[in-house]
N, C-alpha and C positions, 0 to 999 in steps of 0.2 A: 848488394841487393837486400832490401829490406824484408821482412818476414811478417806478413799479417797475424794478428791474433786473430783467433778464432771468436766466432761470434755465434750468439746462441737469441734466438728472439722467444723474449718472456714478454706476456701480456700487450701485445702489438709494439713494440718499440725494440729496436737494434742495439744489444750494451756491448762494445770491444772489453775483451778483460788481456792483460801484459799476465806475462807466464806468471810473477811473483802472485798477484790476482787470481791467476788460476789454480796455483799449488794449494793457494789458503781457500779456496772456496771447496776445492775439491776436500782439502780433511776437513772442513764443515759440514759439507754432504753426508761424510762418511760418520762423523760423531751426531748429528742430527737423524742419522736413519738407525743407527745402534739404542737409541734414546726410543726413537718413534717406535720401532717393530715389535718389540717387549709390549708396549702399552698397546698397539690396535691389535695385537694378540688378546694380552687379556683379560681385557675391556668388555669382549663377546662372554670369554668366559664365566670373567664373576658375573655376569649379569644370567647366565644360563643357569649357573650353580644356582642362585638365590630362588629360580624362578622366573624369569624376567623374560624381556622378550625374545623372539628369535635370533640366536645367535647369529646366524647365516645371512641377516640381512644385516648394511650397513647400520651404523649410528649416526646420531647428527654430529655427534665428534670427530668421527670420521669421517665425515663429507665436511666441514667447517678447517678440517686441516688446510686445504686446498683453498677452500671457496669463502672465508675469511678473511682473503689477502686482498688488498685495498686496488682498486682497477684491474680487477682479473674480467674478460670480458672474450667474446669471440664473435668474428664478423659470419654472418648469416649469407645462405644464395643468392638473399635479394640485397646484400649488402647492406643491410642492417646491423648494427653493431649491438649486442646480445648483452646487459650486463651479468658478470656472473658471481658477483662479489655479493656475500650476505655480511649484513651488521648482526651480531651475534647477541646483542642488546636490544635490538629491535625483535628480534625471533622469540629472544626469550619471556619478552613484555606480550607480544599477540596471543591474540586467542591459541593459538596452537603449541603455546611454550608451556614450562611446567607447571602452571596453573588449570590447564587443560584437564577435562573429568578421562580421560584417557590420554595415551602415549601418542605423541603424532609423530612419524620419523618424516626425513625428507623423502626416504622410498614409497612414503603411502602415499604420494603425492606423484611424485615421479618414480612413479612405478615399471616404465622400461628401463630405468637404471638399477642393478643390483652388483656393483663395484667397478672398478678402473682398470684401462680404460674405457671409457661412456663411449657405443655405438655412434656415428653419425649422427646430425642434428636431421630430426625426420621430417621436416616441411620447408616448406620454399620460402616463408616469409614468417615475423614474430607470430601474426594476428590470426594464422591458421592454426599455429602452433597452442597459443594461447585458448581460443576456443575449445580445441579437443581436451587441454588442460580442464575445462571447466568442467567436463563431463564427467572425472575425474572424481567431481566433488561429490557427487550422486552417491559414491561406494558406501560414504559416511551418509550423508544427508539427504538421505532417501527420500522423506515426505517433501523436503522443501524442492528435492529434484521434481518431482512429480506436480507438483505445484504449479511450477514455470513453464513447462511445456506448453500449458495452454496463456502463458502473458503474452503481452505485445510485446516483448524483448524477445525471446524465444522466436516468435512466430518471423518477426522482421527478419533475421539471424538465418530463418529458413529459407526467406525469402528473397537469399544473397546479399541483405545490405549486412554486412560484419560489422559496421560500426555499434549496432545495436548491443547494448552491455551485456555479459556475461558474467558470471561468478567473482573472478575476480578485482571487474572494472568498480564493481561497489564494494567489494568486502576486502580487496587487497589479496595478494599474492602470500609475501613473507611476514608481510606486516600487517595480518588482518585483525581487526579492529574485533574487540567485543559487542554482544547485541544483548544478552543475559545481565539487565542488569542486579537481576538476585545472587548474579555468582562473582560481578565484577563491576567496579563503578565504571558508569558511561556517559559521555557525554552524548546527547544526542542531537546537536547541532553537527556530527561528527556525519550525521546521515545526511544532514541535509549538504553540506560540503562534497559527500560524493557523488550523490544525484547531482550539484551544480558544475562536473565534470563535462557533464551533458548539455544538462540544462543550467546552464549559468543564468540567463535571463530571469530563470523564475524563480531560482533562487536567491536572487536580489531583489525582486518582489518583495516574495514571501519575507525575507530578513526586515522589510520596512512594512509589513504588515501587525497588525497587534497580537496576531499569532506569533509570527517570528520575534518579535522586540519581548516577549514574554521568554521564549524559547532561549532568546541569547541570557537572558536572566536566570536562567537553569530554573523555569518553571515546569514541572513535570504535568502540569494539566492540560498544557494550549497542544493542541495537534503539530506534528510533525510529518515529512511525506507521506512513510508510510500506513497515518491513522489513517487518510485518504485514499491510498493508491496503495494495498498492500504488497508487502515487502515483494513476494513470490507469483502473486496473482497481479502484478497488476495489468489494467483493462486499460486499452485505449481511451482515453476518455474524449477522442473527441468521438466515439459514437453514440448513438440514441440509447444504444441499454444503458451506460453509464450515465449519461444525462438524467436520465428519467429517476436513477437511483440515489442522485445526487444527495435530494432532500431528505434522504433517511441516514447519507455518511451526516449529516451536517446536524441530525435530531440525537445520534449517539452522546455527542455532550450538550446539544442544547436543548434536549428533555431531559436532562436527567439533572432532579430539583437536588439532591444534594451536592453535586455539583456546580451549579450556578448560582444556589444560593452564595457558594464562597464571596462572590461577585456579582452580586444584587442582579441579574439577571433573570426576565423573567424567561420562567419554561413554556411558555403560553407560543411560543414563537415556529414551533413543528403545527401544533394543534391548530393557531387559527389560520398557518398558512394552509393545511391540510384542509380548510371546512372552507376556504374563497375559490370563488373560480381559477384562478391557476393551479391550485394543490388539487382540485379536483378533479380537473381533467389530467394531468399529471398522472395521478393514482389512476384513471380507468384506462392511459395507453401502457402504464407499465406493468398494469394485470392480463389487459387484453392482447395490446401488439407490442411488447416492450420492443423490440428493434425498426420502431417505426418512429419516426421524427416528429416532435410535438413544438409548435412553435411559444406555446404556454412555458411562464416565467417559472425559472426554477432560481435557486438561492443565488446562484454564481454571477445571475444575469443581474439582479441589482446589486448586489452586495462585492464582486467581483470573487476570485476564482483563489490567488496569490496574497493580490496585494488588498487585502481584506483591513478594511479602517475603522473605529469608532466611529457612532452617528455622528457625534459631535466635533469630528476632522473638517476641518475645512475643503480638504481634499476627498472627503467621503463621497462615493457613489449616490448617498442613502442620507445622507447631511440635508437638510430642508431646504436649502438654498440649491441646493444640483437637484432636488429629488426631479422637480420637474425634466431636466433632459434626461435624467436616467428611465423617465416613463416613456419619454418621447421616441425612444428606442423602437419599441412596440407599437405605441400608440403616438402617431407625428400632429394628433390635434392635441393632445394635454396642455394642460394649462395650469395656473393656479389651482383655481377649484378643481380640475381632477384628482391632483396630488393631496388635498385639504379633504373631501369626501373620504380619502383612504386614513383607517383608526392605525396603521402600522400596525403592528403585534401584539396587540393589544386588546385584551376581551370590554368590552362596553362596561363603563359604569357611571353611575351618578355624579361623579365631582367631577369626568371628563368630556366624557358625552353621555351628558343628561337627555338629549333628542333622540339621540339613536338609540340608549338606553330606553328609554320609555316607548317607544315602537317596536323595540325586540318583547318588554313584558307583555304589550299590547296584545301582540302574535301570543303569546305564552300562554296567555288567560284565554281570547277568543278564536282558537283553535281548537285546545283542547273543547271548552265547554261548546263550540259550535258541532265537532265532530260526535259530542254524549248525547248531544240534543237530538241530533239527525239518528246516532243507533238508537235511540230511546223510542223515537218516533219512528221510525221502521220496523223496531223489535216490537213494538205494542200495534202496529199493523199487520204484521206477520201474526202474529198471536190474532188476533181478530176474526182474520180471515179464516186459520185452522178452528176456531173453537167453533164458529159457523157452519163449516163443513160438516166440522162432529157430531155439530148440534141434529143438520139435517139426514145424517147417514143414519142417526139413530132414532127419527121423529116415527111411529108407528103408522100404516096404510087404514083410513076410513073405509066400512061396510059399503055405508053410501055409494062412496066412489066407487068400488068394489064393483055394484048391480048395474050404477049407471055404465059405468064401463061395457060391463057384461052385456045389458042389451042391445048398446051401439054396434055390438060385434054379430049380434044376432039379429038386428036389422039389417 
């Protein structure tokens, strides 16, 4: 009769080990835990002697004992399978490793663990688990917790769709990424990469837009998501308040002259859309009703939103040969001459438009002098009229009049 070896299941899989196998693993256990105990002894200790942190809570050396080993993993309620293995090189490289302005243990994080063995796994599924992990983040990062409560990540989150990103989903769990880039070089296509976890569509846009082909260049001036949609805040943008405020994300670099001077662009391009009828009705719904729907042209609608091109793309929105169907959007009679009447962004001058230029001076000059004319000659009738008055409130009563009067009352 044959005699089974004993079997032990490590990390989901069944190993038989023959007694010779068992003899030598067991005095390995036993010279391996003589080695170990000494050291997560005191490991606590010097670090309490020196100063250091709380002795009483784990290390990451201490939890990396375990959690270090290559396919360590546990299957979840919903049957999901958990990985539980950390890269020790990746921990050490993220934000949270020893380049950190403070100590991050694995317990500030997983903070219902405080040694072995770990309680039960506390949710049904990763993605519940995972959320309440976020919340997590708040202990540290306060302002930015308070920030997102009112995003549309946040709010959708409340509003039972869980797929909406949380802490983690952008910034990584073990491996989260740097955002400082005064304390740590960054790339920052590194953002746009995690938002296209999401949104992958517009993040392939955006990559063939002249923002993003600057961006993959490690140009630090072209916008990236968050110049638009900040990090913590950001707003639905398909409602009316964001629409309406569009045109002011989009004057942040394209007023500002020492900026676009780098790249002959003019800044005239906030200012003369602000002063035509789209920029102006624009400005009175986002003073008056901003969450009220304006059908008036904001940047995104000619220029597009992503996939944003030079004028002179063939493929441009804004390119002279499409401008007309980009009008006809709004307006389904444009034509030639509609799109030709329009100066682009452009303020009037004499080598360009010398017509319209010479009709804007015309107003310049016979406005003002028409408006001095009329107060000159109002103000010198007003004056007329009072000096008159004055004249007669103070003119002296004749005797004459005085008797005739007098006798007419005595007749």
């Amino acid at each position: 009769m044959s005699v089974r070896s004993p079997k032990f299941e490590v990390r989901g899989r069944w190993l038989g080990f023959s007694a010779f196998q068992k003899r030598n693993t067991q005095y390995a256990i036993r010279i391996t835990l003589l080695i170990l105990i000494p050291i997560l002894i005191l490991i606590p200790s010097i670090a309490h002697a020196q100063g250091g942190p709380d002795p009483n809570r784990p290390t990451n050396e201490q939890c990396l004992v375990c959690h270090e080993e290559p396919g360590l993993s546990m299957v979840l309620p919903s049957n999901e399978v958990l990985p539980l293995s950390i890269d020790p090189g990746i921990l050490a490289r993220s934000a949270h490793g020893p380049d950190a302005s403070e100590e991050v243990r694995c317990v500030d994080c997983h903070n219902d663990l405080n040694g072995y063995p770990h309680p039960p796994f506390p949710d049904v599924d990763f993605r519940t688990w995972q959320l309440k992990m976020s919340l997590v983040c708040g202990n540290c990062h306060e302002d930015q917790a308070v920030d997102r409560q009112d995003s549309v990540h946040a709010r959708l989150i409340a509003a039972g769709k869980f797929e909406a990103a949380s802490c983690s989903d952008c910034h990584g769990s073990h491996d989260v990424f740097w955002v400082d880039a005064e304390k740590h070089e960054v790339d920052r296509m590194d953002q746009v990469d995690a938002c296209a976890q999401c949104h992958r569509t517009i993040a392939d846009q955006y990559k063939l837009s002249v923002h993003g082909q600057e961006a993959l260049k490690g140009n630090p001036d072209v916008p990236v998501c968050s110049n638009c949609h900040p990090a913590h805040k950001i707003q639905d943008p398909r409602s009316a308040e964001f629409r309406l405020k569009s045109p002011e994300l989009c004057a942040e670099c394209h007023a500002d002259e020492e900026l676009m001077a780098k790249y002959d662009i003019s800044t005239d391009v906030f200012d003369t859309y602000v002063a035509d009828f789209h920029g102006t009705t624009v400005q009175i719904f986002e003073s008056v009703e901003p969450g009220v729907y304006t059908n008036k042209a904001v940047c995104s609608d000619c220029h597009g939103a992503h996939r944003i091109l030079p004028p002179t793309s063939v493929n441009s929105s804004v390119m002279s040969a499409n401008l007309v169907k980009t009008c006809q959007r709004c307006h389904p009679d444009a034509n030639e001459n509609f799109t030709k009447s329009w100066l682009g962004h452009y303020r009037p001058d004499w080598e360009k438009y010398p017509i319209v230029t010479a009709v804007q001076w015309f107003y310049y000059l016979v406005i003002p002098i028409t408006l001095g004319f009329f107060t000159i000659f109002v103000g010198t009738d007003i004056f007329r009229t009072l000096k008159n008055k004055l004249a007669r409130s103070q003119k002296p009563v004749d005797a004459g009049d005085d008797a005739s009067e007098g006798g007419e009352d005595n007749a």
